[in-house]
Every structure is written in structure tokens, then in C-alpha cells.
BASE-268889 format. One record per atom (N, C-alpha, C, O): residue number from 1; residue in three letters; atom name; x, y, z. Coordinates in nm, 4 decimals. Example, Ala and Ser with C-alpha at 12.3 -4.5 7.8 and 13.67 -1.06 7.14 Angstrom:
BEGIN
> k  r  a  east  north  up
> 1  ALA  N  1.3190  -0.5690  0.7800
> 1  ALA  CA  1.2300  -0.4500  0.7800
> 1  ALA  C  1.3200  -0.3300  0.7800
> 1  ALA  O  1.4236  -0.3319  0.8465
> 2  SER  N  1.2850  -0.2250  0.7080
> 2  SER  CA  1.3670  -0.1060  0.7140
> 2  SER  C  1.2900  0.0030  0.7870
> 2  SER  O  1.3409  0.1138  0.8039
REM end
This chain:
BEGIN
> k  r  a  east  north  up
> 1  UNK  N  7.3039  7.1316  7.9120
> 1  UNK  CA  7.2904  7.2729  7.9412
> 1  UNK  C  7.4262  7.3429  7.9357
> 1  UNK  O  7.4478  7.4587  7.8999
> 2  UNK  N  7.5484  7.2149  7.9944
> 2  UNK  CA  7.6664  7.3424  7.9684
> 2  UNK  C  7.6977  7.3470  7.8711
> 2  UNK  O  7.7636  7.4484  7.8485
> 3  UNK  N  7.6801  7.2620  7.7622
> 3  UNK  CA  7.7048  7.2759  7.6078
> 3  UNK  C  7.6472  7.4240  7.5584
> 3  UNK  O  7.7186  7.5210  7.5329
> 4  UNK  N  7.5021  7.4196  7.5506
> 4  UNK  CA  7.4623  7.4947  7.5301
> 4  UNK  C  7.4955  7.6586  7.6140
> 4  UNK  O  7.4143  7.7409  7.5715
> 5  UNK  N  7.5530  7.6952  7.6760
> 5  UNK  CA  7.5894  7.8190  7.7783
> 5  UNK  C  7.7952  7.8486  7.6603
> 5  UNK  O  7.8549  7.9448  7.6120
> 6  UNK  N  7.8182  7.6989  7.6714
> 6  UNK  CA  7.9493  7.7265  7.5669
> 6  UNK  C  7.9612  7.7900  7.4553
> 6  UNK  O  8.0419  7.8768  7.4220
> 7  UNK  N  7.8355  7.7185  7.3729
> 7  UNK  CA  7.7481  7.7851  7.2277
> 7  UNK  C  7.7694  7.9206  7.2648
> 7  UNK  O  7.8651  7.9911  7.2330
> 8  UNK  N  7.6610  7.9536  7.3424
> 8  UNK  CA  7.6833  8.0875  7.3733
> 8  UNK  C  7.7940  8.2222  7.3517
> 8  UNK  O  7.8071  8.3172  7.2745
> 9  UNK  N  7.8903  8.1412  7.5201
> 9  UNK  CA  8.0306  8.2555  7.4823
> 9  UNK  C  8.1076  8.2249  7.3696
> 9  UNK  O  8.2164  8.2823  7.3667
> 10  UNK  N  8.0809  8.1479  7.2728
> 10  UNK  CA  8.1495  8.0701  7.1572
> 10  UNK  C  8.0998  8.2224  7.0542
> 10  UNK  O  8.1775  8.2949  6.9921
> 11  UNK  N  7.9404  8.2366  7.0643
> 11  UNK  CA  7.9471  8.3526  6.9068
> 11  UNK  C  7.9572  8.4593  7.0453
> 11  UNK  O  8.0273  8.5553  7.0134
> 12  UNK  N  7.9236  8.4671  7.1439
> 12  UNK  CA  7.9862  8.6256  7.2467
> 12  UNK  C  8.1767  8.6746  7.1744
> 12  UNK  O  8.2212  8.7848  7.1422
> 13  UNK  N  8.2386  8.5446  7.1735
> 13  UNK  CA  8.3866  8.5279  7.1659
> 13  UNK  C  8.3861  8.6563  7.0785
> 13  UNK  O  8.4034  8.7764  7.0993
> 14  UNK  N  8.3479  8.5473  6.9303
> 14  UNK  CA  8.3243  8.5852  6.8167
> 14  UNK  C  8.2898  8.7616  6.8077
> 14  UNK  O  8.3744  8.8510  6.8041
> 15  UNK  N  8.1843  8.7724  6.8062
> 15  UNK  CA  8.1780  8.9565  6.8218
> 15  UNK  C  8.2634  9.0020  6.8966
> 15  UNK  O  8.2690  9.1201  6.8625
> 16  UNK  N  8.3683  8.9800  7.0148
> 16  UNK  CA  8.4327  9.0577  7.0347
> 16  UNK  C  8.5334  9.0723  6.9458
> 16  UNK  O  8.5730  9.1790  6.8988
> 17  UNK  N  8.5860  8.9331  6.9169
> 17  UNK  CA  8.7047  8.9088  6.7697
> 17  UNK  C  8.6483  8.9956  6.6533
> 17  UNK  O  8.7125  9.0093  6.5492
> 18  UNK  N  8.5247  9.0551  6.6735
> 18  UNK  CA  8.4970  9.1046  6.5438
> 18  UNK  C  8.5505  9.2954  6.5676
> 18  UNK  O  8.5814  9.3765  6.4803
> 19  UNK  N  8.5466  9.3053  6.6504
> 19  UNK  CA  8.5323  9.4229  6.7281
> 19  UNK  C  8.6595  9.4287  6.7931
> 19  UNK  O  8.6742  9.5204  6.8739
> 20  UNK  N  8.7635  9.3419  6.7728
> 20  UNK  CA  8.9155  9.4228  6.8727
> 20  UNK  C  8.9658  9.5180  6.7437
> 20  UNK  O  8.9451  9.4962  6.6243
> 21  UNK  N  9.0282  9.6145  6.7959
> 21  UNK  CA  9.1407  9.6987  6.7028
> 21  UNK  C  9.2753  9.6401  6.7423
> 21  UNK  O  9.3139  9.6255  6.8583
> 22  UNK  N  9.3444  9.6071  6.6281
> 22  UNK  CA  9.4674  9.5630  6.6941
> 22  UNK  C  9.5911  9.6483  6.6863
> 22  UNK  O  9.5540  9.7560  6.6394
> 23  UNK  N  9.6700  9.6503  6.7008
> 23  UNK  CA  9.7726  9.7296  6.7519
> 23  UNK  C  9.8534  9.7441  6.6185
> 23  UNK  O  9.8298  9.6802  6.5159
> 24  UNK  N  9.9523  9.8378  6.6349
> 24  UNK  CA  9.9906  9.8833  6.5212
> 24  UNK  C  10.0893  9.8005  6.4241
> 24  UNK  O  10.0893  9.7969  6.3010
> 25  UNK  N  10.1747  9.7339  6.5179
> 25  UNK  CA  10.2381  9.6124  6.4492
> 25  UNK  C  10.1723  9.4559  6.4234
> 25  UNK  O  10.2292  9.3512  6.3926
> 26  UNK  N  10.0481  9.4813  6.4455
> 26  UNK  CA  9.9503  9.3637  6.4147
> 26  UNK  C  9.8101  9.4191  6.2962
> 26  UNK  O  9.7003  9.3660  6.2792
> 27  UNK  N  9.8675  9.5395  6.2324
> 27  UNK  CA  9.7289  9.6114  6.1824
> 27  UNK  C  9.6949  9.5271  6.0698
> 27  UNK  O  9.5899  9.5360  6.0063
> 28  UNK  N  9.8085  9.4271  6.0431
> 28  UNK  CA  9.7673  9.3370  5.9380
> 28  UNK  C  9.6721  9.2316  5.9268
> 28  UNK  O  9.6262  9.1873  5.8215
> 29  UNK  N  9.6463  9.1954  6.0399
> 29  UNK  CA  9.5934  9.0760  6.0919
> 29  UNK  C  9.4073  9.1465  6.1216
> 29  UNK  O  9.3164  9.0677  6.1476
> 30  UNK  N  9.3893  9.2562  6.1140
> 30  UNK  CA  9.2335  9.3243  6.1602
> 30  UNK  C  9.1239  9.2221  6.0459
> 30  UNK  O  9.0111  9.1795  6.0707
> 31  UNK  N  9.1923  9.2081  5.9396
> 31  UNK  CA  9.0613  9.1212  5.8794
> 31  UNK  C  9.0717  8.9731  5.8813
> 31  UNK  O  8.9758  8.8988  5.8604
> 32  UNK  N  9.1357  8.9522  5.8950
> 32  UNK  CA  9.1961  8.7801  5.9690
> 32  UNK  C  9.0771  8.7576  6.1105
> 32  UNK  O  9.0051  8.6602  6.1325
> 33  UNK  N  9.0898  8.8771  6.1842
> 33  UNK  CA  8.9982  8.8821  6.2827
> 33  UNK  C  8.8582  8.9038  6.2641
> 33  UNK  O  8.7705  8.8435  6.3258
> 34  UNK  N  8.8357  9.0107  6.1584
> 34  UNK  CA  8.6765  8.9992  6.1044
> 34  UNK  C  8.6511  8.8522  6.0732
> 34  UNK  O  8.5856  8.7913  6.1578
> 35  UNK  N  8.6890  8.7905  5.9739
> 35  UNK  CA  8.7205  8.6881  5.8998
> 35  UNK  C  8.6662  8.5585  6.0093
> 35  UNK  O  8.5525  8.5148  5.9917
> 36  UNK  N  8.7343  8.5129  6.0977
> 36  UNK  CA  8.7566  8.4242  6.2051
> 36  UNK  C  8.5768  8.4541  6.2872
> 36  UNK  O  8.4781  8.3804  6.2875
> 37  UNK  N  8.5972  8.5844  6.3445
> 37  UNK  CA  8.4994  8.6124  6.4169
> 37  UNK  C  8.3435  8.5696  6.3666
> 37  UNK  O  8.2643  8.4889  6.4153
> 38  UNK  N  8.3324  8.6629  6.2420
> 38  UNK  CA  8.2192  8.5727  6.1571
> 38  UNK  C  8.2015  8.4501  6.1387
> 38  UNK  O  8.0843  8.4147  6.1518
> 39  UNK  N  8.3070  8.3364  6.1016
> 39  UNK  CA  8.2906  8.2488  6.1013
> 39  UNK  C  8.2492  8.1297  6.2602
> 39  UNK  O  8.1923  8.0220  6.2782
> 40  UNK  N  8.3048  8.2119  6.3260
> 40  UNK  CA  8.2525  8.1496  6.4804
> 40  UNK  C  8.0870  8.1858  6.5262
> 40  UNK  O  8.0127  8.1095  6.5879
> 41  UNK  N  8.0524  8.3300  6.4752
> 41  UNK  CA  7.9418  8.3763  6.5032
> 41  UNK  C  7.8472  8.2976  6.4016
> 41  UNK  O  7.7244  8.2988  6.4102
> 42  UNK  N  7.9141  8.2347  6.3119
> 42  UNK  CA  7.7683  8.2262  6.2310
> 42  UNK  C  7.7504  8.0452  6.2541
> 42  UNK  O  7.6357  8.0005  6.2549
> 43  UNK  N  7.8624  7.9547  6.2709
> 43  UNK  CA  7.9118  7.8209  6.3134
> 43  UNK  C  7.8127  7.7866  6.4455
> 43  UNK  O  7.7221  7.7047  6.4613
> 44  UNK  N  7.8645  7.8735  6.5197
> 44  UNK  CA  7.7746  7.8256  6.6419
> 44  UNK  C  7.6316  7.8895  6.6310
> 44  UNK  O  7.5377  7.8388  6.6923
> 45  UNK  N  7.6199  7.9709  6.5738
> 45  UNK  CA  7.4363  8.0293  6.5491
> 45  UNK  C  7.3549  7.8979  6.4923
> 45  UNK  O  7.2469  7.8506  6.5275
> 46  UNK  N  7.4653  7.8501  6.3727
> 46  UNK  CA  7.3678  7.7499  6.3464
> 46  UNK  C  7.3963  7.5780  6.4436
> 46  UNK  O  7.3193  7.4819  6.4402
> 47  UNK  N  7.4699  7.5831  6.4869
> 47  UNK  CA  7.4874  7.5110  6.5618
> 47  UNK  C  7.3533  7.5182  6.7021
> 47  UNK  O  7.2825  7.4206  6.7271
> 48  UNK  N  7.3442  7.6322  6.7666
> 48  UNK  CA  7.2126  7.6793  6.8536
> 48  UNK  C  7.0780  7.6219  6.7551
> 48  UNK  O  6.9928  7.5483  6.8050
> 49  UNK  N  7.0745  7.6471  6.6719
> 49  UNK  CA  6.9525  7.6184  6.5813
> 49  UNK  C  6.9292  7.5216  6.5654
> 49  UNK  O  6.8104  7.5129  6.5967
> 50  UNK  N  6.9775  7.3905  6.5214
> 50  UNK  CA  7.0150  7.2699  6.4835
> 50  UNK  C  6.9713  7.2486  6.5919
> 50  UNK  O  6.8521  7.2181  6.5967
> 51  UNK  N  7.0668  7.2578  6.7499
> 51  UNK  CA  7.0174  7.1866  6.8600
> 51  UNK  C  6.8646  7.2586  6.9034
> 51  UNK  O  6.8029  7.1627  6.9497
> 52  UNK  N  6.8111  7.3300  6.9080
> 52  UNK  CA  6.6954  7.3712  6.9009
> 52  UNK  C  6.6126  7.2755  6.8890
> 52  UNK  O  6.5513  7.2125  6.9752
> 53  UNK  N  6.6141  7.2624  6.7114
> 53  UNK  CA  6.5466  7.1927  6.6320
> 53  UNK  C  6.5385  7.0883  6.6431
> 53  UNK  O  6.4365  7.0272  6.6112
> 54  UNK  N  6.6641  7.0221  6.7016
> 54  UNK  CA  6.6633  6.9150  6.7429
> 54  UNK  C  6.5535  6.8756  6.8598
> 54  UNK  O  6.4601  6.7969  6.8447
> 55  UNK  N  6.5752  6.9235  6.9386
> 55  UNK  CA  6.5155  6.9057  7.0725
> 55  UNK  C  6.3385  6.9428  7.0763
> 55  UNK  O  6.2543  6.9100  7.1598
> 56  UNK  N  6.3278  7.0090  6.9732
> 56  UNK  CA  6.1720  7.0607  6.9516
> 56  UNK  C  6.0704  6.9341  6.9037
> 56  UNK  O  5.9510  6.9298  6.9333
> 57  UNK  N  6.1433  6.8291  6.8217
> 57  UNK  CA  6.1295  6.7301  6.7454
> 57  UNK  C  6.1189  6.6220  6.8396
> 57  UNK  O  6.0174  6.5525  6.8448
> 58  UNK  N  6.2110  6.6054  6.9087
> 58  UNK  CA  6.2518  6.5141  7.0334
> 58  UNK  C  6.0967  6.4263  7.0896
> 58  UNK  O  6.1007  6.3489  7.1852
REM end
């Protein structure tokens, strides 16, 4: 169960990383952060799924 609650704030993280504005001497880095964020949001989505699926099967 705490795995699964981690999953969780893992793609929560993610949308916020998708969603910071960064500051003006970091404005370079804003799609580095899209970039990252998606990849956490979509990693652990299927990661939730998988264990799902897993467990449905079980």
C-alpha cells in the first residue's frame, strides 16, 4: 500500500514539474521541466496500471 500512495505523489510530483515557471535566470531549463515531468507522469501511470493488472489476475 505504501508503494502504491508513492506511485501516486510520484505523477502528483510530476504535474507540478510540469506546471512550475521558473525564474528568469533558469528560463532555460522550462522545457527540461515539461520534458522530465511527462516522463514521470506517464512512467508511473503505467507503472499504477501494470500493478493493477497485476493484482486483478492474482
Amino acid at each position: 500500500m505504501e508503494l502504491i500512495l508513492l506511485f501516486l505523489a510520484s505523477i502528483l510530483s510530476g504535474f507540478a514539474l510540469m506546471s512550475v515557471e521558473p525564474v528568469s535566470f533558469l528560463s532555460f531549463l522550462g522545457p527540461i521541466f515539461d520534458i522530465v515531468g511527462a516522463l514521470a507522469v506517464i512512467i508511473f501511470s503505467l507503472v499504477l496500471i501494470f500493478k493493477g493488472v497485476k493484482s486483478l489476475f492474482k
